[in-house]
C-alpha positions in Angstrom: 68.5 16.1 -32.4 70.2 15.1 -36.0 69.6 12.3 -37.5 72.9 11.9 -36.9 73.3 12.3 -33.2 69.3 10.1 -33.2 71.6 6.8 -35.2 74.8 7.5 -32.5 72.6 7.4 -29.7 70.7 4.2 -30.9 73.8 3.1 -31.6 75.7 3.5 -28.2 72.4 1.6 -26.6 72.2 -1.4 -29.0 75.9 -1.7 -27.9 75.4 -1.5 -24.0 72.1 -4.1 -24.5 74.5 -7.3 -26.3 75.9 -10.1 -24.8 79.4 -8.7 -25.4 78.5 -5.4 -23.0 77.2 -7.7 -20.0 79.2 -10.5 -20.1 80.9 -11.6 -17.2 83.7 -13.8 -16.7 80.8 -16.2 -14.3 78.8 -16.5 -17.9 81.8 -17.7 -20.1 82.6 -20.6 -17.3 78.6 -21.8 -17.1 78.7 -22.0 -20.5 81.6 -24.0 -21.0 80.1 -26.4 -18.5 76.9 -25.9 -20.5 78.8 -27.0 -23.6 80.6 -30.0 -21.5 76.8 -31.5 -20.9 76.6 -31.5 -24.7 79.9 -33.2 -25.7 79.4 -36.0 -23.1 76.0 -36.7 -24.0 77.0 -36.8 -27.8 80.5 -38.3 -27.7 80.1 -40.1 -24.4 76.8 -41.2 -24.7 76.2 -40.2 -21.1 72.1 -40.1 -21.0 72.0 -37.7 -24.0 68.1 -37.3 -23.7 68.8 -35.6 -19.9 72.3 -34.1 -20.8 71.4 -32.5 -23.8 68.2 -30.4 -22.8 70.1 -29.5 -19.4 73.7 -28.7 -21.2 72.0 -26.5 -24.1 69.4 -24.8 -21.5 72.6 -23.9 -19.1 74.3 -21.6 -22.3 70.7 -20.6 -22.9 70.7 -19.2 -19.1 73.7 -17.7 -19.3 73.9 -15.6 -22.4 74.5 -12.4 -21.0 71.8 -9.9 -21.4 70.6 -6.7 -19.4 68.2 -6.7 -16.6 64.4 -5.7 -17.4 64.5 -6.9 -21.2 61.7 -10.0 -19.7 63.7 -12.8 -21.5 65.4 -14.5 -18.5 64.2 -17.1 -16.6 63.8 -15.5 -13.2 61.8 -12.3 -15.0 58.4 -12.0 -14.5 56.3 -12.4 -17.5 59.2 -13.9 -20.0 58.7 -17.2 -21.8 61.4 -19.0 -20.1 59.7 -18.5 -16.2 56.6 -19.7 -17.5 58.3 -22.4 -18.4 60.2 -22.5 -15.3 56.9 -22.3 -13.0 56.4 -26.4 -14.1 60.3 -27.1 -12.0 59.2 -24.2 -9.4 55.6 -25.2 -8.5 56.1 -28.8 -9.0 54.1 -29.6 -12.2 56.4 -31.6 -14.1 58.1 -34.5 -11.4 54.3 -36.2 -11.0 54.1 -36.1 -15.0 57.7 -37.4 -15.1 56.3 -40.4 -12.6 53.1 -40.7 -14.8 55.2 -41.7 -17.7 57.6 -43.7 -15.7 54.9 -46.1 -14.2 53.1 -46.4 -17.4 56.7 -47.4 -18.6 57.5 -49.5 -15.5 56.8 -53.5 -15.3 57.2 -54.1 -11.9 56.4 -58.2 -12.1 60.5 -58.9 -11.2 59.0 -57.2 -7.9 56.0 -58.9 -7.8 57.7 -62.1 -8.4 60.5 -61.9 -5.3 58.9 -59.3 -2.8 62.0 -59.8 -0.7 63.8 -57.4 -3.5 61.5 -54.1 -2.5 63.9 -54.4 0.5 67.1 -53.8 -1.0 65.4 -50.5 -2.8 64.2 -49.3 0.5 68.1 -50.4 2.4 69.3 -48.2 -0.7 67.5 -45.0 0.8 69.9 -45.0 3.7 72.0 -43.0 1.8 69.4 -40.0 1.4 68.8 -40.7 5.2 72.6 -40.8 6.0 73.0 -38.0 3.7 70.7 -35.4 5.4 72.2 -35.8 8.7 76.1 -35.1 7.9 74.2 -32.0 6.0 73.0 -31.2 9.2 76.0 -32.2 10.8 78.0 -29.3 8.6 75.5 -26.4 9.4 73.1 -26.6 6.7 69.5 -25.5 7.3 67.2 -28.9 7.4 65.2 -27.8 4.4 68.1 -27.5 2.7 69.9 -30.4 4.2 66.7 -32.4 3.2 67.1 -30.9 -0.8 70.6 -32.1 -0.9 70.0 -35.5 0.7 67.4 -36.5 -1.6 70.1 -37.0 -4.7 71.7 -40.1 -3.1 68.2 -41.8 -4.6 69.5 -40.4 -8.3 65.8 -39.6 -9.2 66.0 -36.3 -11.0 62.0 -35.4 -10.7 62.2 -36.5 -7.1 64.8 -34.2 -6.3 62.9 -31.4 -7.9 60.3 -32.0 -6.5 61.3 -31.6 -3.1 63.1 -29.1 -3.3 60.9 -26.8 -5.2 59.1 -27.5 -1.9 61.8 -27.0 0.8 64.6 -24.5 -0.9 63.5 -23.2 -4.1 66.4 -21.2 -4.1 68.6 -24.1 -4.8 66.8 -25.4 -7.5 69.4 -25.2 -10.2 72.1 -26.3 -8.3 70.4 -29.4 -6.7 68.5 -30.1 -9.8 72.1 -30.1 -11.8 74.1 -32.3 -9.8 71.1 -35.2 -9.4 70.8 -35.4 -13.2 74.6 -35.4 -13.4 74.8 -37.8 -10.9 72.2 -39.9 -12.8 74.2 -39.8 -15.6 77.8 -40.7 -14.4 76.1 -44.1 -12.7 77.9 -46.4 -15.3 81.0 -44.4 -14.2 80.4 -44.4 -10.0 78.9 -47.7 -9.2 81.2 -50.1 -10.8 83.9 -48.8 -8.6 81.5 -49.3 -5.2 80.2 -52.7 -6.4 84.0 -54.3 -7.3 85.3 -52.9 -3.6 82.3 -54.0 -2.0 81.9 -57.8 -3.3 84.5 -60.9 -4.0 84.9 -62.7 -6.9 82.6 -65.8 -5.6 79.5 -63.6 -4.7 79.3 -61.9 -8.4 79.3 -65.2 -10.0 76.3 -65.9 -8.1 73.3 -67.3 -10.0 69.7 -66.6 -9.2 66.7 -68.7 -10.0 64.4 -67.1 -12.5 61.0 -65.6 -11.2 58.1 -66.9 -11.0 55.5 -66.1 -13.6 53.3 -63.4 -12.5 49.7 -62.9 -13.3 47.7 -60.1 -15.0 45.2 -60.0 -11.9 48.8 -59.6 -9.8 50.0 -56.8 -11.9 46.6 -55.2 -11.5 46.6 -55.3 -8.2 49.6 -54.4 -7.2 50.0 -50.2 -8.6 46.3 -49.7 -6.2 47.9 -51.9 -3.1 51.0 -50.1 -3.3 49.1 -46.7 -3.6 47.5 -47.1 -0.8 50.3 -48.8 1.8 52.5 -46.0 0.2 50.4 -42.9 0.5 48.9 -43.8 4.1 52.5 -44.3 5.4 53.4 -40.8 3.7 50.5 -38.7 2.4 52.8 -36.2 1.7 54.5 -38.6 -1.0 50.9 -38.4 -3.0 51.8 -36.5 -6.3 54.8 -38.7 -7.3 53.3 -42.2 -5.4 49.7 -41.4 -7.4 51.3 -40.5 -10.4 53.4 -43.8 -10.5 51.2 -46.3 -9.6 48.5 -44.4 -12.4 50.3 -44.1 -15.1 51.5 -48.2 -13.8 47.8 -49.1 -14.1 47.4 -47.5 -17.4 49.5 -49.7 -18.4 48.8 -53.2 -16.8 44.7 -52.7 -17.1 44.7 -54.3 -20.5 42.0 -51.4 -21.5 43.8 -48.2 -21.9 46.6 -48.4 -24.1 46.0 -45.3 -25.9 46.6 -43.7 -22.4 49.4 -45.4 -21.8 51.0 -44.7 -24.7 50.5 -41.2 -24.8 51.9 -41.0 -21.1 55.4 -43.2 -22.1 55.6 -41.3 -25.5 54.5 -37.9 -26.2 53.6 -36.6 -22.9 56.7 -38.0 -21.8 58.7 -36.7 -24.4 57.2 -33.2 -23.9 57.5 -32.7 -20.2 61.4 -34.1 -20.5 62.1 -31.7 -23.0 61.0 -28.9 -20.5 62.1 -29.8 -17.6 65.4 -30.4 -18.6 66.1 -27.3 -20.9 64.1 -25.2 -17.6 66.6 -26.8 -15.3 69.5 -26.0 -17.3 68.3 -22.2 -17.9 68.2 -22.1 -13.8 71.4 -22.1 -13.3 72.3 -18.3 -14.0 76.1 -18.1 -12.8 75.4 -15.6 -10.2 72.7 -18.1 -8.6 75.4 -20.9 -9.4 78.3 -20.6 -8.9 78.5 -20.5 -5.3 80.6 -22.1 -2.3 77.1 -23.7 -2.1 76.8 -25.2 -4.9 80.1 -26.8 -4.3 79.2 -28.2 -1.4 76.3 -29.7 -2.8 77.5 -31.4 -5.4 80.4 -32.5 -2.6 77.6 -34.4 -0.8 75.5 -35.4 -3.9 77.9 -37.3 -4.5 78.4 -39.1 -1.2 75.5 -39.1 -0.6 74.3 -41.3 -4.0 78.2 -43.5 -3.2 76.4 -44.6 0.6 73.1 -45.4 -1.5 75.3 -47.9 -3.8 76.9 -49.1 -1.2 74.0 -49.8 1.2 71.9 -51.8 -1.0 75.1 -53.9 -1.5 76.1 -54.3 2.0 72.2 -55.2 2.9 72.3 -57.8 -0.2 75.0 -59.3 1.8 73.3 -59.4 5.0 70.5 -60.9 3.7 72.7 -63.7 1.8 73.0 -64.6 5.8 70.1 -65.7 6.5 69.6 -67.6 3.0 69.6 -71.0 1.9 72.4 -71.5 -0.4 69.8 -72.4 -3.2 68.6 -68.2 -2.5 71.3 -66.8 -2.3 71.2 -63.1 -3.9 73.8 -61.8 -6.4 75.2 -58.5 -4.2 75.8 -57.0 -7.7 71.9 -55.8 -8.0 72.2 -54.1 -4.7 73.3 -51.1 -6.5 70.3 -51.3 -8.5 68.1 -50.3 -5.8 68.8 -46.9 -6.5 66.1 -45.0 -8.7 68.1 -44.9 -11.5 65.8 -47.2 -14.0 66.6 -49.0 -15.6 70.6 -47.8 -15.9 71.2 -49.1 -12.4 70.0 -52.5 -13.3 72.1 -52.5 -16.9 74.8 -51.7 -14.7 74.5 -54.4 -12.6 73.7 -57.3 -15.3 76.6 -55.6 -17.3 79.3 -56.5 -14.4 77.8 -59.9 -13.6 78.6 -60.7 -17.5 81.8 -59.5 -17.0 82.4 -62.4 -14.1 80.3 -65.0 -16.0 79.4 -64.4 -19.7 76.0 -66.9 -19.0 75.0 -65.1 -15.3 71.9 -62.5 -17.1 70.8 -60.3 -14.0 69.0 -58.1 -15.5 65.6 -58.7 -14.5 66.6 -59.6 -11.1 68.1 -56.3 -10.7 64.6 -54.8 -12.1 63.3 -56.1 -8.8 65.4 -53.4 -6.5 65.2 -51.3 -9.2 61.8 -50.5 -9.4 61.8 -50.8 -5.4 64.0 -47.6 -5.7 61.6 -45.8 -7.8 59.1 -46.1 -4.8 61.3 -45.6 -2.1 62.9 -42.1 -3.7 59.2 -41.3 -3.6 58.5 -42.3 0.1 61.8 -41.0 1.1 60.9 -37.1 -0.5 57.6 -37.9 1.2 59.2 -38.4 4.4 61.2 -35.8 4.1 58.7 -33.3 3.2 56.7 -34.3 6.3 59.5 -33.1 8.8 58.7 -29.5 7.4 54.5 -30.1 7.3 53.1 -28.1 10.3 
């Protein structure tokens, strides 16, 4: 062969290995939505530290390249699926939790234990959620995976469904981050239709002052009522109430601090740029996938509404002197602590003196813990 025909060849193959040669139409749209994370997490502000690791790792997963080359996130032996085994076998959710109970001051909780029961009344929506799933012909595994976003706890959702349908991972990981982050755009809407004008101006009486022995106490109590209700819960509910120990022990701040801070920082960067590589258009953009985020988003709409509703309920059987504020009933999502700023946000609106933001952290928090008994729940139906 001449050198000349040896460059042409080389040529011709550099040219069918670029982007350019294996692009498909499915690529150019993924990374436009890729690009859309960006911009709304940068002009928007919409949760830029989970928008902009998912928005950049969905272009990542979707430059076009050809098949065999061991750079894409589903090939064996690349960088990005080792990276990927952490959202596929599980690893990084219970980290996640780690950091979020070292993070986590549950004493609103502690103080008014009657608020754990608007974050578990909020968890009707992943309930309600998985049977109109089942109700439109999806598989319970997967009904179960798709459910599980109504508690808008990204790690949680991962979680399970790296457990139940793996092969929805992108999709359902996707639309319960994005979910996550459009909470100051949904629950407003839910919490204004549900309440009047009288119940937001409600006023609350400050909590009681809780004690260090209490906030001791309480991350080993609530490990063990937790995990003997739902063993299966274990790796989220034990991370949580650790990394909460960690914190409230008084003895290992260094820990603490490592588990809020640079572990935290680390596994978030992962997880979210893994999660955005995993959604390679032709594993995307499906009918599916439409569907999915279809009941996503119902699904985290019945959650708002639900711990509303049961706020009111419960104002029934009050003395007037008791009385909740129904605007933290949307906080009993697992949205921390975004839910709750939501939530003290709209009461200012009503009443620039009515501050409900640590109320809210009651429910909250509650949420945190029920998301995690919920996917516990959940995962048991499919335990033989």
């Amino acid at each position: 062969m001449s050198v000349g025909d040896f460059i042409t060849t080389n040529f011709d193959h550099f040219l069918q290995m670029t982007g350019f040669a294996n692009a498909e139409y499915t690529n150019l749209i993924m990374i436009c939505v890729g690009a859309l994370f960006v911009w709304l997490a940068i002009k928007k502000d919409f949760e830029p530290l989970l928008l902009v690791p998912i928005g950049l790792g969905i272009i990542i997963g979707n430059i076009p390249f050809k098949s065999g080359m061991e750079i894409g996130i589903y090939e064996e032996n690349s960088v990005l699926n080792f990276f990927y085994q952490g959202v596929k076998q599980g690893w990084y959710p219970p980290l996640v939790f780690l950091g979020i109970g070292a993070m986590t001051d549950f004493s609103a909780l502690i103080s008014n234990p009657k608020l754990i029961l608007i974050g578990a009344a909020a968890q009707f929506g992943i309930f309600g959620a998985y049977m109109i799933a089942l109700a439109l012909g999806f598989a319970p595994n997967v009904a179960a995976s798709i459910a599980i976003i109504g508690g808008a706890d990204g790690p949680t959702a991962i979680f399970l469904t790296s457990k139940l349908s793996p092969e929805l991972l992108g999709a359902i990981a996707v639309c319960a981050y994005s979910y996550m982050a459009l909470v100051p755009v949904l629950q407003p809407v839910v919490m204004r239709l549900l309440t009047t004008k009288s119940e937001r101006v409600i006023k609350m009486k400050p909590g009681r002052q809780v004690s260090q022995t209490e906030r001791i106490l309480f991350p080993i109590i609530g490990l063990l009522l937790t995990t003997f209700i739902v063993p299966s819960g274990l790796p989220l509910l034990g991370m949580l109430f650790f990394g909460n120990l960690l914190k409230e022990s008084g003895k290992t701040d260094r820990l603490a601090k490592t588990a809020t801070n640079a572990l935290n920082n680390a596994v978030v960067i992962l997880l979210g740029l893994t999660v955005g590589c995993s959604t390679q258009a032709q594993y995307f953009l499906t009918f599916d996938t439409i569907k999915i985020f279809a009941l996503g988003a119902f699904a985290f709409i019945i959650a708002t509404a639900s711990g509303v509703l049961f706020v009111k309920v419960m104002n029934l059987f009050l003395s007037k002197d008791n009385k909740i504020n129904p605007l933290i009933g949307n906080a009993g999502v697992s949205a921390v602590p975004m839910a709750a700023r939501i939530s003290n946000n709209l009461g200012l609106e009503y009443d620039r003196h009515n501050f409900l933001l640590m109320h809210a952290m009651g429910p909250n928090v509650g949420g945190v813990i029920g998301s995690a008994v919920a996917a516990g729940a959940l995962l048991g139906f499919f335990v033989n």
